[in-house]
Backbone bond lengths (Angstrom), bond angles and torsions (degrees), N, CA, C in turn:
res aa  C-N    CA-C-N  psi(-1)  N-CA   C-N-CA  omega(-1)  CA-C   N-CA-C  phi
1 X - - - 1.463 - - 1.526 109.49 -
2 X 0.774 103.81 136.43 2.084 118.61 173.31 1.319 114.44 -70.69
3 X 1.344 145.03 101.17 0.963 127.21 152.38 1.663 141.37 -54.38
4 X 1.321 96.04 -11.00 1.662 108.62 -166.39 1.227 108.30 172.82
5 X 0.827 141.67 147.11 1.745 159.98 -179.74 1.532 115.67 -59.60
6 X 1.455 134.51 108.86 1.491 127.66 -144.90 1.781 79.97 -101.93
7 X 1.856 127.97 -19.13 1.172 93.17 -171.62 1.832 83.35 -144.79
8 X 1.492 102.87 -179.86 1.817 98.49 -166.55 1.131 101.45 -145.08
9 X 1.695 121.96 152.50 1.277 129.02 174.87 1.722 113.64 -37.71
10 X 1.218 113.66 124.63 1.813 118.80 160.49 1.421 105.25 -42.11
11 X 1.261 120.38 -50.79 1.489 138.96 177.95 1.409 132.11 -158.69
12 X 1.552 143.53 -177.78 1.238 159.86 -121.88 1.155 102.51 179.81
13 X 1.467 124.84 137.55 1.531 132.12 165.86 1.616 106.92 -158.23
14 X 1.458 123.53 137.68 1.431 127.69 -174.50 1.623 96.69 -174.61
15 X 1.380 103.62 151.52 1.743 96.56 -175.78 1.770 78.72 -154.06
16 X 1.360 104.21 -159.51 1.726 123.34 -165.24 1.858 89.72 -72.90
17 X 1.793 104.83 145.08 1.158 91.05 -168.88 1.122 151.69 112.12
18 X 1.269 146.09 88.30 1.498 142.12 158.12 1.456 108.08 -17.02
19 X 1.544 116.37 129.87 1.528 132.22 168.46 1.610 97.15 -72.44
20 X 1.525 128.42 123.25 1.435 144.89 -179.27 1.245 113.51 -99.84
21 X 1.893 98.81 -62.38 1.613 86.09 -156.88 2.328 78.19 -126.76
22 X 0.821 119.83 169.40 1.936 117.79 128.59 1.187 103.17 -160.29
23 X 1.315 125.09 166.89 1.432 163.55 -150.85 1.770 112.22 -129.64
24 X 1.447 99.77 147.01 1.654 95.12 158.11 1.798 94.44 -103.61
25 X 1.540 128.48 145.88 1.316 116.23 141.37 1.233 113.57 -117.32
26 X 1.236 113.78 104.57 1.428 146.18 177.34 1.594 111.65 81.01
27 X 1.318 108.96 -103.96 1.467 87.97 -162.92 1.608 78.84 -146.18
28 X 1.214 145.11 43.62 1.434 142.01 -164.07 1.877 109.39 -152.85
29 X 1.472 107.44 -28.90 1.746 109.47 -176.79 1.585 86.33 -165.09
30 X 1.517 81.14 149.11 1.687 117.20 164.21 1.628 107.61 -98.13
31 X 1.521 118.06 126.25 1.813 103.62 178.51 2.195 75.46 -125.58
32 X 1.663 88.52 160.72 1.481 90.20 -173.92 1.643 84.84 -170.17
33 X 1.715 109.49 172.03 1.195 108.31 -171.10 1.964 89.10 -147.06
34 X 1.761 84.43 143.92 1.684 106.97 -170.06 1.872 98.92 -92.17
35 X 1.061 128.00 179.08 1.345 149.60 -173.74 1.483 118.02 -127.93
36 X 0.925 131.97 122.90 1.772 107.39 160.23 1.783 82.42 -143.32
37 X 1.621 96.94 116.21 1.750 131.39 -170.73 1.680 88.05 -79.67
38 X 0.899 97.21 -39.55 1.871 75.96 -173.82 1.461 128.09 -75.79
39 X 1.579 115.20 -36.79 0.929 99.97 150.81 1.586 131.80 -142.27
40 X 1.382 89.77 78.87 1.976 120.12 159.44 1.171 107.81 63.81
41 X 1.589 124.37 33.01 2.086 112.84 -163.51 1.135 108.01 -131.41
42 X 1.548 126.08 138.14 1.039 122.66 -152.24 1.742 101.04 -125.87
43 X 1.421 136.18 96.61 1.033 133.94 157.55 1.605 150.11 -83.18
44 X 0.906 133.05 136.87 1.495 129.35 -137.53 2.006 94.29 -115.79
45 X 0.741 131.88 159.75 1.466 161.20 166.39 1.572 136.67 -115.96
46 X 1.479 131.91 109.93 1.853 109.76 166.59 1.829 89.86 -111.96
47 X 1.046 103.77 160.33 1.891 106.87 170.95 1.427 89.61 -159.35
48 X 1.297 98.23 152.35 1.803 124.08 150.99 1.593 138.55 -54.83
49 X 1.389 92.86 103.49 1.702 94.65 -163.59 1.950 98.39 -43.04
50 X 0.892 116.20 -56.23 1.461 125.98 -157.64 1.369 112.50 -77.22
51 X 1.147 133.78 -12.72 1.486 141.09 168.49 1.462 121.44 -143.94
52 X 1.039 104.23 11.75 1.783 114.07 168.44 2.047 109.91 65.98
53 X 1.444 109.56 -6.38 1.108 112.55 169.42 1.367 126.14 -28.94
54 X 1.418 129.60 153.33 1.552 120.39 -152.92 1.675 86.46 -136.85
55 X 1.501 92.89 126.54 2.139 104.55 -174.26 2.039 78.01 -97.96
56 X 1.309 102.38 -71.13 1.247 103.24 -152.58 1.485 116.16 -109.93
57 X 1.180 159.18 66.41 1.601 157.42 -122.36 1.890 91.48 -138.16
58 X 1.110 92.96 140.80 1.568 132.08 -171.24 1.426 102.61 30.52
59 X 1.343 101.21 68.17 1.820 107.47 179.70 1.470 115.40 -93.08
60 X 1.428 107.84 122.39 1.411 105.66 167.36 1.526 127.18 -98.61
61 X 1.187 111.35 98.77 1.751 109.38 170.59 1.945 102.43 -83.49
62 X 1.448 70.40 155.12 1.783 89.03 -174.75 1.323 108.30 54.13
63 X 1.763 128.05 43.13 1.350 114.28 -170.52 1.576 133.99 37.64
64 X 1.516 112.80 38.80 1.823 146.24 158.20 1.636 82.19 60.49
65 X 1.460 101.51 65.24 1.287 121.55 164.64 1.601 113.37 -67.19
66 X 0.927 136.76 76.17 1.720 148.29 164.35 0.592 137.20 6.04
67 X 2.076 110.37 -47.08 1.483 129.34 151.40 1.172 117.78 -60.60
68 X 1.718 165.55 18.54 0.818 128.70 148.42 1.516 110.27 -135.57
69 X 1.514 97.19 168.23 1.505 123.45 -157.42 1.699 119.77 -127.60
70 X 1.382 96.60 135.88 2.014 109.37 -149.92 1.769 77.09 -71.50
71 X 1.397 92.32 157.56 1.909 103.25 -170.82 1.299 91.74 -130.88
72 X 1.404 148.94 -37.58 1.287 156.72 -121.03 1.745 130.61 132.12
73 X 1.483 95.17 151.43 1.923 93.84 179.43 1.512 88.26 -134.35
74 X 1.384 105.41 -178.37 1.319 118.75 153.11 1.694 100.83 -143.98
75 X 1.290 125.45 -142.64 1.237 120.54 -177.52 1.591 118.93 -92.96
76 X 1.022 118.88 -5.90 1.221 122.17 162.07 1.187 128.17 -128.14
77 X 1.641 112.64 8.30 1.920 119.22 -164.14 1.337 95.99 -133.05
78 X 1.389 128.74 153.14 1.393 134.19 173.36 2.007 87.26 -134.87
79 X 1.216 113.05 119.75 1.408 130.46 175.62 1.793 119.23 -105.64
80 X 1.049 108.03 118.07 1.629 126.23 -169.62 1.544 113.69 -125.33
81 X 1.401 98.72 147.12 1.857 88.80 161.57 1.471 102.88 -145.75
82 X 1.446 116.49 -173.60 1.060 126.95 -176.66 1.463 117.25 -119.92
83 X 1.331 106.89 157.80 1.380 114.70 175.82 1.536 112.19 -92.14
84 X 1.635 103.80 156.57 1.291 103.82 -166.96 1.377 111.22 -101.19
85 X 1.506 126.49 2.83 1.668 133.94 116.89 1.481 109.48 -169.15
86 X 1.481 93.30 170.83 1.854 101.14 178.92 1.767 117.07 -44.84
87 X 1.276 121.34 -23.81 1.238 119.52 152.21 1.151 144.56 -62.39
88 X 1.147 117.94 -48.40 1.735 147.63 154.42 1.193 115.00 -85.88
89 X 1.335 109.55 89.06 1.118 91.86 177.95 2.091 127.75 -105.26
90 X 1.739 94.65 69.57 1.462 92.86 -172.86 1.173 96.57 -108.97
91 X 1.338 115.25 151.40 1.652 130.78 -159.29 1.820 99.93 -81.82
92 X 1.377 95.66 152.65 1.677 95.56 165.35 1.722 96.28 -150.35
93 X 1.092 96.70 175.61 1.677 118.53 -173.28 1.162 107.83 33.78
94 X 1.731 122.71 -173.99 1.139 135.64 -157.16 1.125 117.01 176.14
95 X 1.584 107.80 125.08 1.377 143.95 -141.93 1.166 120.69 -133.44
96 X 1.060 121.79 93.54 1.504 145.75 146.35 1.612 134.64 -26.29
97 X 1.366 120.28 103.75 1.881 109.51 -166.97 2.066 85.49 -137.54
98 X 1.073 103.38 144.31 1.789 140.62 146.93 1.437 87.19 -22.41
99 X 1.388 129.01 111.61 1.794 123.39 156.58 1.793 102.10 -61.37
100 X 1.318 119.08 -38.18 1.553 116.06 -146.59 2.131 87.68 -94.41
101 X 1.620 115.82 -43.41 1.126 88.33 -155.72 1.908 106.07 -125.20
102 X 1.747 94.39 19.60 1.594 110.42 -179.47 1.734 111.18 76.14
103 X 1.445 100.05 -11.26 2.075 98.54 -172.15 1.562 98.51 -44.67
104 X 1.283 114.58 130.56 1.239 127.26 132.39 1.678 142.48 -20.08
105 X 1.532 131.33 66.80 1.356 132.91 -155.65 1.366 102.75 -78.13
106 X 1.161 126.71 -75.49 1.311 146.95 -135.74 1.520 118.25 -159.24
107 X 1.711 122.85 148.07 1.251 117.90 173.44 1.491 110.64 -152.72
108 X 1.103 131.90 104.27 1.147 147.91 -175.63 1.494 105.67 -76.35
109 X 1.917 110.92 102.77 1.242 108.86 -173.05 2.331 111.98 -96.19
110 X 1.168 84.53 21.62 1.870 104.71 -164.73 1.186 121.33 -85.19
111 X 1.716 95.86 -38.08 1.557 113.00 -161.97 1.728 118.03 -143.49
112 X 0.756 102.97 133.14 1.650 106.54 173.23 1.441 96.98 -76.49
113 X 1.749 104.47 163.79 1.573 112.23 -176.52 1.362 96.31 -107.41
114 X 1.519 116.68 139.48 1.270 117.46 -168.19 2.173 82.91 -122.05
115 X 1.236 116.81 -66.16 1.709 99.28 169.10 1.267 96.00 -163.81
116 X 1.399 107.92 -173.61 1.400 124.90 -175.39 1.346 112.72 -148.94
117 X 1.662 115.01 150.21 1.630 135.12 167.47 1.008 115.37 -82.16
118 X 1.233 125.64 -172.39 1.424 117.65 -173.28 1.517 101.80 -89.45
119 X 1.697 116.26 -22.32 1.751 108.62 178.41 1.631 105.54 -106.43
120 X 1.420 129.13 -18.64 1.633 131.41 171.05 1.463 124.85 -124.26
121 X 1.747 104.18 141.07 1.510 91.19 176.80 1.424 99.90 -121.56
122 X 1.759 113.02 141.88 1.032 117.41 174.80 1.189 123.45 -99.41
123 X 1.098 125.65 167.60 1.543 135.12 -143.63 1.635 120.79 -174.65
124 X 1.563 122.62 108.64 1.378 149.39 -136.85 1.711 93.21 -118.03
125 X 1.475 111.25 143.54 1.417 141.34 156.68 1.614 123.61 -125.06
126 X 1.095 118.22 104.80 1.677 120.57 165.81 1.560 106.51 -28.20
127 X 0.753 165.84 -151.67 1.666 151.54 -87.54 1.685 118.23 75.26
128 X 1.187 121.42 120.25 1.863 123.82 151.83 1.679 100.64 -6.81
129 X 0.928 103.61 -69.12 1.567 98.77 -150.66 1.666 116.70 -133.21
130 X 1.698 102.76 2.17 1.330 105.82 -173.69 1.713 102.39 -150.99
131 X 1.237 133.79 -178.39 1.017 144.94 155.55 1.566 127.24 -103.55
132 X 1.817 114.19 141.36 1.418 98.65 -164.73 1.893 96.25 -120.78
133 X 1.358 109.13 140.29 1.530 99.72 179.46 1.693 99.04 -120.13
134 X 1.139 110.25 147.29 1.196 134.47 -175.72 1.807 113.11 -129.94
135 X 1.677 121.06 134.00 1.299 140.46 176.81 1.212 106.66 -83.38
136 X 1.124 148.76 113.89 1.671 151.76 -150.46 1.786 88.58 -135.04
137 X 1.754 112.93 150.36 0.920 107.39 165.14 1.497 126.65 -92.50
138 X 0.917 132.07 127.05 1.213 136.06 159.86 1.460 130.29 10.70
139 X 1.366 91.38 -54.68 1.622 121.94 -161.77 1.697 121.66 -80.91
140 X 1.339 85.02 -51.35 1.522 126.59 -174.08 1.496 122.72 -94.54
141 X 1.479 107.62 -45.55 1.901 104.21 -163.11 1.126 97.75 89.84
142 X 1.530 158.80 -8.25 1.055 131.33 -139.41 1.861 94.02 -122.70
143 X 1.402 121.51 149.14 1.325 128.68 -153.48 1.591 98.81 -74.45
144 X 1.261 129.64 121.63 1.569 120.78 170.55 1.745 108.75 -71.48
145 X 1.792 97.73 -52.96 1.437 103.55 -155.34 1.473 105.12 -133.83
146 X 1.306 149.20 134.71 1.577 128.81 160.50 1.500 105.39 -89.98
147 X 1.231 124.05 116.67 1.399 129.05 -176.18 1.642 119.24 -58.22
148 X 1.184 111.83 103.50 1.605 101.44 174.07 1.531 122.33 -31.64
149 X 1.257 99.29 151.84 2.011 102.03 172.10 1.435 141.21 -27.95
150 X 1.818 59.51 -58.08 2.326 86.84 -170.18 1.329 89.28 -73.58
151 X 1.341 141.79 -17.38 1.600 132.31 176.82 1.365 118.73 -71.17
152 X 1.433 108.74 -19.10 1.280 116.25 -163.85 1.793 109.20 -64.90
153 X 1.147 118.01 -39.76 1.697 107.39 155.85 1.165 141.49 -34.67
154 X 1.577 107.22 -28.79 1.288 118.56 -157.90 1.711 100.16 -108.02
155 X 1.299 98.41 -8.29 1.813 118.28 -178.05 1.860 87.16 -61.61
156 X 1.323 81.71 -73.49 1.974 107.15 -156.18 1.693 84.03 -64.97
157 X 1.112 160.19 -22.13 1.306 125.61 166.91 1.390 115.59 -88.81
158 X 1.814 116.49 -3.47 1.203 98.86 144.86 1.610 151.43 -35.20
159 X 1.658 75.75 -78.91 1.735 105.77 161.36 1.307 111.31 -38.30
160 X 1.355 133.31 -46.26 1.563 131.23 174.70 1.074 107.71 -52.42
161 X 1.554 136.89 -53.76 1.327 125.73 -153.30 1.671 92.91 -99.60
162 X 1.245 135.23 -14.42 1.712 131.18 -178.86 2.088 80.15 -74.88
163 X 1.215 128.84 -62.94 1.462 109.31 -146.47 1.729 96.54 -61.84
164 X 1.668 108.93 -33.22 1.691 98.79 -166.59 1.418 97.96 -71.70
165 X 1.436 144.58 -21.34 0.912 128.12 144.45 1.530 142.84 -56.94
166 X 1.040 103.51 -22.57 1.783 93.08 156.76 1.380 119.93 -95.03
167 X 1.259 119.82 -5.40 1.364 131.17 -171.09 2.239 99.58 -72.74
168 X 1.611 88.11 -67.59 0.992 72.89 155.11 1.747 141.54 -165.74
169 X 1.683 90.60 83.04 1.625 106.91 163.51 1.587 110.91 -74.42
170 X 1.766 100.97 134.91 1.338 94.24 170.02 1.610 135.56 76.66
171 X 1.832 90.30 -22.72 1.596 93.26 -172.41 1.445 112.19 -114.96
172 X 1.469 122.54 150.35 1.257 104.70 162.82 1.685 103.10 -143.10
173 X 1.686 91.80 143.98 1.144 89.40 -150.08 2.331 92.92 -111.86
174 X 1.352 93.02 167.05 1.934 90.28 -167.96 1.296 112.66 -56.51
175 X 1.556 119.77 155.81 1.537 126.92 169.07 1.424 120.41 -101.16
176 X 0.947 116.65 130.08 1.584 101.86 168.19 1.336 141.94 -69.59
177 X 1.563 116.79 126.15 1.170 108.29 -136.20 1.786 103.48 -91.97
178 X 1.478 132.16 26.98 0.938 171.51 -97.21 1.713 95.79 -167.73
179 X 1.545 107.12 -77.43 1.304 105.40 -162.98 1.688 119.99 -110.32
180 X 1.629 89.10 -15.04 1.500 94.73 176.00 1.517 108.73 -132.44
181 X 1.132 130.29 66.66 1.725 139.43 -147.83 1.872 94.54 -74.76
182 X 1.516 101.77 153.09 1.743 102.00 -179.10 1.601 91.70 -105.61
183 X 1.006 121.57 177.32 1.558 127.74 -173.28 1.422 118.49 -35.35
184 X 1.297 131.12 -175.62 1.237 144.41 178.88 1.087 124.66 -69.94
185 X 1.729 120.67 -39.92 1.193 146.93 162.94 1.795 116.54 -50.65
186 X 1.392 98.50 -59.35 1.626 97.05 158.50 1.101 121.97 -50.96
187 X 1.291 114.54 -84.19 1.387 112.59 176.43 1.568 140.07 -40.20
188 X 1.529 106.67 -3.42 1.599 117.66 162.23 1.719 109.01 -83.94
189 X 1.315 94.28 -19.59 1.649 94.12 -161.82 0.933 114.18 -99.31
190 X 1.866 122.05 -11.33 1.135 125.85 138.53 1.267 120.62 -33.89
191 X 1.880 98.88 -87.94 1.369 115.86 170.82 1.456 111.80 -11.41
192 X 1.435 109.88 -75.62 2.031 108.96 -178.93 1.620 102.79 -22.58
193 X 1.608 107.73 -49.18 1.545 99.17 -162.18 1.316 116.43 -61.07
194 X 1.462 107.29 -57.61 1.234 112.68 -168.57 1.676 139.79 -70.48
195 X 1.549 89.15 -16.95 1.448 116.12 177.06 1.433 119.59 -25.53
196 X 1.161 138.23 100.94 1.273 151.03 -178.03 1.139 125.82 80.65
197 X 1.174 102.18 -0.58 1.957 106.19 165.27 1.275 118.73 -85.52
198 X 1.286 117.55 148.08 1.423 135.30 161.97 1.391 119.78 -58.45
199 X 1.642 117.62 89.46 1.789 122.39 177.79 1.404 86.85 -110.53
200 X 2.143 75.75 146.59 1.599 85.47 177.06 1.976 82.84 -112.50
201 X 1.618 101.19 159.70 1.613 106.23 155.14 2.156 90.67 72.71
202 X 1.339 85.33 -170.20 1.763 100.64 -153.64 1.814 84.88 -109.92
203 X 1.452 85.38 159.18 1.851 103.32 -179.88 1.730 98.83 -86.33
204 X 1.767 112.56 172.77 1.207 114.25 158.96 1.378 98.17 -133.44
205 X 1.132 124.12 -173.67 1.635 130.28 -160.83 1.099 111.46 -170.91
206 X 1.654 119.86 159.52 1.591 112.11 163.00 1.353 83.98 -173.81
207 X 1.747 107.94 131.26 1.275 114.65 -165.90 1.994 94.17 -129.95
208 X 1.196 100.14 109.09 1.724 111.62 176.92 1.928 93.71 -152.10
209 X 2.087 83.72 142.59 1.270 101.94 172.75 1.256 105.27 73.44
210 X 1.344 139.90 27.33 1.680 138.31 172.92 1.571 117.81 74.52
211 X 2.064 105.95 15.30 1.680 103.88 -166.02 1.782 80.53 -125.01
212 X 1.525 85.77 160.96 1.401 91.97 -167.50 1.665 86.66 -121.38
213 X 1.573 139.95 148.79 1.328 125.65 -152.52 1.492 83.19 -147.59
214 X 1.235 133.15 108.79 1.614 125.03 157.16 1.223 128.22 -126.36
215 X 1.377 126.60 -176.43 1.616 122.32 -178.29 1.709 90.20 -146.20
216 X 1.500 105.18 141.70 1.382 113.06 144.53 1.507 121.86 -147.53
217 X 1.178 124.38 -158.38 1.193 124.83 -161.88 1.231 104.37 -150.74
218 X 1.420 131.80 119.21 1.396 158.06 -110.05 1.858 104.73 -161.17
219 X 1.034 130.14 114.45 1.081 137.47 -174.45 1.440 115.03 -77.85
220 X 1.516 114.65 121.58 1.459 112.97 -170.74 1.467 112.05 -97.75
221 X 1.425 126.77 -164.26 1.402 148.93 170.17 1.517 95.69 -63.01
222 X 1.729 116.80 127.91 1.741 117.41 177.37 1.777 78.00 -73.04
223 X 1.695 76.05 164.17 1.421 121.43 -167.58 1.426 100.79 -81.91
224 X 1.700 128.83 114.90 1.194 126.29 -178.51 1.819 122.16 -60.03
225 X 1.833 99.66 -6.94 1.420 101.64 -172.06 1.586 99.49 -89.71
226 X 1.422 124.14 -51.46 1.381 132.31 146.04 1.387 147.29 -79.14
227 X 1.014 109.64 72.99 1.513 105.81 -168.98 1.836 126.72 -36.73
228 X 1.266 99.01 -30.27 1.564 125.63 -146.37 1.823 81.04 -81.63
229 X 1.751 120.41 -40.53 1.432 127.72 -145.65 1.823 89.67 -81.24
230 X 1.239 97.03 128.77 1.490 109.72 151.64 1.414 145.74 -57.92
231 X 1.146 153.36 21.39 1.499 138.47 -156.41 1.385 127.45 -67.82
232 X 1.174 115.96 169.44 1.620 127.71 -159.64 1.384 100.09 -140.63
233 X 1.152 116.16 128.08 2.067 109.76 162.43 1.395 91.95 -97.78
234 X 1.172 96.41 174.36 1.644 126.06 -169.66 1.199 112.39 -124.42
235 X 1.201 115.93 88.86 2.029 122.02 -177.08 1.614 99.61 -93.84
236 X 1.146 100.34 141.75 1.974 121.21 -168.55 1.980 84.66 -119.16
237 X 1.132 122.11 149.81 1.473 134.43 -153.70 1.621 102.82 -143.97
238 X 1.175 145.27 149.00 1.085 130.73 154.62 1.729 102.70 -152.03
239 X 1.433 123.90 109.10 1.162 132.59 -157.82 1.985 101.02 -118.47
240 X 1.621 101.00 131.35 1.859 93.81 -179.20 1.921 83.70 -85.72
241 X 1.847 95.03 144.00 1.471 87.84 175.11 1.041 144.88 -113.39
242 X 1.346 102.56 4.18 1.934 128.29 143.71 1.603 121.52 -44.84
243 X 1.326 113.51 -61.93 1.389 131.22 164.02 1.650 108.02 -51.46
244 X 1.562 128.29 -51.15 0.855 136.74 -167.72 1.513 110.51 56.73
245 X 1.105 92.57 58.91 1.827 110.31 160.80 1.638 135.55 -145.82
246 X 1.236 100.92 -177.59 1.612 85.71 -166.10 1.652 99.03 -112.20
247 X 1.550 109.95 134.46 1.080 114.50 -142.30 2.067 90.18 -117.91
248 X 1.187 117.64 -20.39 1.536 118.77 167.56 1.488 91.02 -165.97
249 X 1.631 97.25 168.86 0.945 126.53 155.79 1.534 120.23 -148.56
250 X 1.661 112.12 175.00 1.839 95.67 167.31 1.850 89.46 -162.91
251 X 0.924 120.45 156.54 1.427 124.10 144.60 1.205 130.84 -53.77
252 X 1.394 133.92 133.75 1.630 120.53 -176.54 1.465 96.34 -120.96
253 X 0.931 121.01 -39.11 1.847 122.54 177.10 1.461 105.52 -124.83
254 X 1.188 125.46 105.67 1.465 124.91 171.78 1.487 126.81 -65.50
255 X 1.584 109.40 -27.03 1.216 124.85 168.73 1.639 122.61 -136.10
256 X 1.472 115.69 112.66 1.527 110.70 -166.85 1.486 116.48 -126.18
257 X 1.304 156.23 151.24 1.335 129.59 157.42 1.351 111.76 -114.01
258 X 1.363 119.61 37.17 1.632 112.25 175.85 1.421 90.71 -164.37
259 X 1.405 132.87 163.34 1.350 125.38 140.52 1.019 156.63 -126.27
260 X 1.444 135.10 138.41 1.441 152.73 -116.96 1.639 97.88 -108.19
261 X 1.344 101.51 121.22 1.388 93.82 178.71 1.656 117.88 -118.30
262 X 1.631 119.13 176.16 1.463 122.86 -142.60 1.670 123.99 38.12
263 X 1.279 111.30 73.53 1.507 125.43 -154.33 1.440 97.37 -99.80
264 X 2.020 107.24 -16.31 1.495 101.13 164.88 1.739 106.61 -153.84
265 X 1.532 111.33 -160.51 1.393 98.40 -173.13 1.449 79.56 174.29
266 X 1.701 100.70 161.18 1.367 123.50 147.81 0.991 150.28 -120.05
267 X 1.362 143.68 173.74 1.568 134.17 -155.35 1.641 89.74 -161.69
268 X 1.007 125.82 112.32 1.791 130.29 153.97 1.377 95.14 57.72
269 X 0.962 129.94 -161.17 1.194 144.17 -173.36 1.767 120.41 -34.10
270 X 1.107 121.94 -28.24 1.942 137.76 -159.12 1.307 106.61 -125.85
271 X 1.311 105.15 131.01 1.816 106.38 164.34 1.169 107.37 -108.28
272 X 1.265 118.58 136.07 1.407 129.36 178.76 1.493 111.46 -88.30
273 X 1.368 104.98 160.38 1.720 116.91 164.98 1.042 111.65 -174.06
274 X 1.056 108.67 159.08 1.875 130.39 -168.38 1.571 108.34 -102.85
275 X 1.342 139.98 154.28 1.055 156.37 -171.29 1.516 117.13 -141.64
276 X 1.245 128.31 106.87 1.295 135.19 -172.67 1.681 112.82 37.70
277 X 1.092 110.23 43.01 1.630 108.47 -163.22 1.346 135.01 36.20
278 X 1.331 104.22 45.16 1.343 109.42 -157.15 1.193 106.06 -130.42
279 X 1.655 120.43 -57.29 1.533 151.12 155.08 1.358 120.22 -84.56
280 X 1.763 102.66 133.05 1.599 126.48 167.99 1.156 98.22 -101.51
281 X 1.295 146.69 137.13 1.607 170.12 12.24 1.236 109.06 31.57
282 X 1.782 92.76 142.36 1.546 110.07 179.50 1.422 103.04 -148.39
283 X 1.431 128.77 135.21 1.455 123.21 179.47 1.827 79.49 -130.48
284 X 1.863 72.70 155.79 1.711 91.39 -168.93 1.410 93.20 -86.03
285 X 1.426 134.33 161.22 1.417 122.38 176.46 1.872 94.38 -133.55
């Protein structure tokens, strides 16, 4: 049993809002955008990978205009577009904002954003009968190149290898300990945890730096409003595995009825995790 937490988040971040989407841009800030469903507002975020510092927190562009949705950053650009209405909701144009101070750059009313490199972003138009992609600058919005046809293959296997590259540079994300189990040693020290509790569904894990990092889901008290309804909390674990002990823990969903998986991950130095969708956490590893 834990008496207390032997190590603690580097930092904390949460603003107005359900956490939706966030991003790394580059290797210096996370920018990401919050929700609040009830009433229709859409706020945006940049922070400091390395100290959780806050550039931009509960920002409203376009007065937390509802319709639109974060596409990409890099280190100085946060890229958005809009929907072409609350019904339809397929994105068009592309919009340009300040990562550090939200200013307003640029808005490309031509092209939808299809992705971007770290030096070009590309950018797509429907056509009769074909699709047209265009190299936009960065800086500007303004069209460098319209990509010939026969190029257009070589567009989309771009985009393949830019998303498996962000998918996964830098990150690694949990295994299941089910189908891809880490040594024997882990998996006892699981076991210790879980031993006589009621889990529903499979663990995930990720064992770097001598810490062993897991989540499961633990069956709570039925719900006095539903008796019939099931719930599960979601306990996050972090055990040193030399010592073979448990070195923190926290709740991430106190109340769940299904479970949600990659609930955390790491990137360079910090593993991230989410907390009732509400809170970003970062422990230094």
């Amino acid at each position: 049993m834990l008496e207390r937490n032997k190590i603690k988040p580097a930092w904390k971040f949460s603003q107005k809002g359900n956490l939706w989407k966030f991003i790394f841009a580059g290797d210096k800030y996370i920018v990401g955008e919050t929700r609040d469903i009830s009433n229709k507002m859409l706020y945006l975020f940049s922070i400091r990978v390395h100290d959780g510092r806050k550039l931009l927190t509960d920002f409203k562009f376009d007065n937390g205009n509802y319709w639109i949705s974060l596409e990409a950053a890099n280190e100085k650009t946060i890229f958005l577009s809009r929907f072409e209405n609350p019904e339809l909701p397929y994105p068009k144009n592309i919009i340009a904002i300040d990562i550090k101070t939200g200013k307003f750059l640029w808005e490309n009313q031509d092209y939808i954003f299809y992705f971007c490199t770290e030096y070009l972003l590309y950018g797509y138009k429907r056509k009769l009968e074909s699709v047209e992609y265009a190299e936009l600058d960065t800086a500007t919005g303004t069209v460098l190149r319209i990509v010939a046809e026969n190029e257009n293959p070589e567009v989309s296997k771009l985009k393949t290898q830019s998303d498996e590259d962000l998918f996964n540079e830098f990150h690694e994300y949990p295994r299941s300990l089910s189908v891809n189990p880490p040594d024997s040693a882990c998996v006892k020290l699981v076991e210790s945890e879980i031993n006589g509790k009621d889990i529903n569904g499979d663990i995930e894990y990720i064992v770097k730096n001598g810490k062993l990092f897991f989540n499961y889901y633990v069956k709570t008290a039925h719900d006095m409003k539903d008796i019939t309804k099931t719930n599960w909390k979601n306990v996050f674990c972090v055990y040193d595995v030399e010592q073979r002990k448990k070195i923190f823990e926290e709740t991430l969903n106190k109340k769940s009825s299904y479970n949600v998986p990659d609930n955390f991950f790491t990137r360079g130095e910090y593993l991230f995790y989410l907390v009732e969708k509400k809170e970003l956490k970062a422990i230094q590893i």
